[in-house]
C-alpha positions in Angstrom: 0.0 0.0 0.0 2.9 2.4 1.0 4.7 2.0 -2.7 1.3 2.5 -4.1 0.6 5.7 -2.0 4.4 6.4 -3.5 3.6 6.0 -6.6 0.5 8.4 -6.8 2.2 10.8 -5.2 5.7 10.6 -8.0 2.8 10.4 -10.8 0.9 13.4 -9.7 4.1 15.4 -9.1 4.8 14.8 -12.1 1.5 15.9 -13.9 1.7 19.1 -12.2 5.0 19.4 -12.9 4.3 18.7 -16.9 1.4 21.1 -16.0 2.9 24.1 -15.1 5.8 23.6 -17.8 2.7 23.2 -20.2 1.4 26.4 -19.3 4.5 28.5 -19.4 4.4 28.1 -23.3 3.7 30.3 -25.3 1.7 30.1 -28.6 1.1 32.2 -31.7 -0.4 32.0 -35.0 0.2 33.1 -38.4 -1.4 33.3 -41.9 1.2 32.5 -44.2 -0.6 33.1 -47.1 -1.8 36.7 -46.1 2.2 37.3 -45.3 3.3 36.1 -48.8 0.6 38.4 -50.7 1.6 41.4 -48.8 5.1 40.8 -49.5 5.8 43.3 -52.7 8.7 41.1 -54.0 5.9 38.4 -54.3 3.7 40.7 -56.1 6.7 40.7 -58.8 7.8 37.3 -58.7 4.7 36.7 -59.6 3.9 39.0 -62.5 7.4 37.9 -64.1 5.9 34.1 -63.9 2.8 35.4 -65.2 4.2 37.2 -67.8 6.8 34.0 -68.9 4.1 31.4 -69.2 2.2 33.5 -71.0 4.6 33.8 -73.5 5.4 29.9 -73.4 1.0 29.5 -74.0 1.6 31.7 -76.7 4.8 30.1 -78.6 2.7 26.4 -78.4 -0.7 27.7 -79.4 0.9 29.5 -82.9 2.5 26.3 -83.1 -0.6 24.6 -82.7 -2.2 27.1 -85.4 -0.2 26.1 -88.2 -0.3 22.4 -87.3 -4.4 23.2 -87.9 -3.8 25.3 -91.2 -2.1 21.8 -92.5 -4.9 19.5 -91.0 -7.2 21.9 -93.1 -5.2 21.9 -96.0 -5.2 18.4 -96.0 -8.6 17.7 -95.9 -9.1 20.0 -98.9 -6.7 17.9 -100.7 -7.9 14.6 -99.6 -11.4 15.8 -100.6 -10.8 16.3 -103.9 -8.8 13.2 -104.0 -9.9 11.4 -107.6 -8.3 8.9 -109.6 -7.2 11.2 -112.3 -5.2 13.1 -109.9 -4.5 10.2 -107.2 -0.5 10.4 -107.9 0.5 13.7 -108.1 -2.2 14.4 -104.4 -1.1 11.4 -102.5 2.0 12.4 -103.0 0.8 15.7 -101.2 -1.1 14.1 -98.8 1.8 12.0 -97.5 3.9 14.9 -97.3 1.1 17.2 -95.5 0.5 13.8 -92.7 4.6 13.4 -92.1 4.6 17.3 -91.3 1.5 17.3 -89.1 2.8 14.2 -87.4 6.3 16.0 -86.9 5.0 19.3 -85.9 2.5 17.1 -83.3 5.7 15.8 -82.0 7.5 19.1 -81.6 4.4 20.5 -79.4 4.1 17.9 -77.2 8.4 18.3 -76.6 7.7 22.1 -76.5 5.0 21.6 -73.9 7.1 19.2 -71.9 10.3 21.5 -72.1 7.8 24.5 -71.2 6.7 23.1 -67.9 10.1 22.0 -67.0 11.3 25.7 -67.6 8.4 26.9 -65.6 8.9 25.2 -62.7 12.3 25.5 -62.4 11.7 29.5 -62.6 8.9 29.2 -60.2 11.2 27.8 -57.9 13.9 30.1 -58.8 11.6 32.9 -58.1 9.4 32.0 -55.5 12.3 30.3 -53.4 14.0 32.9 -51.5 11.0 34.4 -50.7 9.7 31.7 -49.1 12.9 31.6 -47.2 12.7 35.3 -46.4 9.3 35.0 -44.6 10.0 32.0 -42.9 13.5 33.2 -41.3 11.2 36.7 -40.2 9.1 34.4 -39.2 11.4 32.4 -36.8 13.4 35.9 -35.4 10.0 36.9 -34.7 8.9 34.0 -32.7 12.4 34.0 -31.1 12.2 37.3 -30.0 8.5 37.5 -28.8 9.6 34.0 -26.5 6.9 31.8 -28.7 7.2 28.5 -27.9 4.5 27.2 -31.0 3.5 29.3 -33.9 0.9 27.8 -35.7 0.2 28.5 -39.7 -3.3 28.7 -40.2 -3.4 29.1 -43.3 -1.8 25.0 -44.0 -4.6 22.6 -43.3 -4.6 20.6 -40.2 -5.1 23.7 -38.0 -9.2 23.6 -38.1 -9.5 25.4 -34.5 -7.5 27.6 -32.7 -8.4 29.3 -29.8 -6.3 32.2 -28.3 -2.4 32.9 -29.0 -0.9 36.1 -30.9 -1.2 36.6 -34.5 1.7 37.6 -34.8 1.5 38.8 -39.0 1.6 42.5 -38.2 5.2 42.1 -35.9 6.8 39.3 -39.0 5.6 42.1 -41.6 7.1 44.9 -39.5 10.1 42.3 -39.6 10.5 42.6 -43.1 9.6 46.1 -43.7 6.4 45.9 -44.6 3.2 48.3 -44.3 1.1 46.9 -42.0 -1.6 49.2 -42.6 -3.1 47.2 -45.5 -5.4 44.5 -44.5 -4.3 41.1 -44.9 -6.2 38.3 -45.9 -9.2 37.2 -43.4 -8.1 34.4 -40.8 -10.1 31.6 -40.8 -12.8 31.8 -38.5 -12.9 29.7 -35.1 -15.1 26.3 -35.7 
């Protein structure tokens, strides 16, 4: 009985221990995705990956325009496809498929080389910025003594309840206005 009573008494020193260690943290929250769109070097990095696959869209689809003036052209031919003139068209003809088929081929290898482009500029873009905010975002919660700073903007954070935001000190961080409103937080559930 004594080693039980000793036992309870190590396991409840130890809850309020855990307890009071518990409560001495500190917790925060952030919405990364209102940080990142009131960043301005966001606001170009993404008009120059705008502006770049457009451009990419725009080489493929005049490719794709003369692939379609050949398909037409060769229906024209093949429609008036006779037997008087049968040589001298298929002759045409073949030569008018072999192209489409090749330029089909070269827009499907432009398409692939345009996405690999794209994403490695995305990444070469977007990147550092993403490592900006997230270093403010640590010397922030560094200096403020947080303990947890939640993103609630990533799923898996349905429900929070208390805690600093703590977007307006990270934007202050980095330079930023905090005068402009940032995105809405999600709402408690």
């Amino acid at each position: 009985m004594k080693k039980l009573f000793k036992v309870a008494v190590v396991a409840v020193g130890l809850f309020l221990t855990v307890a009071s260690v518990n409560a001495q943290q500190k917790l925060g929250h952030i919405n990364s995705g209102a940080l990142l769109e009131s960043m301005p070097e966001m606001k170009a990095a993404q008009s120059t990956f705008e502006t770049l696959q457009t451009q990419k869209e725009n080489a493929i689809k005049q490719m794709d325009a003369e692939r379609q003036k050949k398909i037409t052209t060769y229906q024209e031919k093949n429609r008036n496809l006779s037997e008087a003139n049968k040589e001298t068209l298929g002759k045409e003809i073949e030569t008018l498929v072999k192209e489409i088929q090749d330029m089909e081929k070269r827009i499907t290898e432009s398409q692939q080389k345009a996405q690999q482009e794209l994403q490695a500029k995305q990444g070469e873009l977007f990147q550092p910025i993403y490592k900006k905010a997230e270093d403010a975002i640590k010397a922030v919660s560094k200096e403020k003594g947080y303990t947890y700073v939640f993103d609630v903007n990533q799923p898996g954070v349905v429900y929070f309840d208390g805690g600093d935001d703590i977007i307006k000190l990270v934007q202050t961080k980095l330079g930023i206005s905090t005068t402009a409103t940032p995105a809405a937080t999600p709402k408690k559930q």
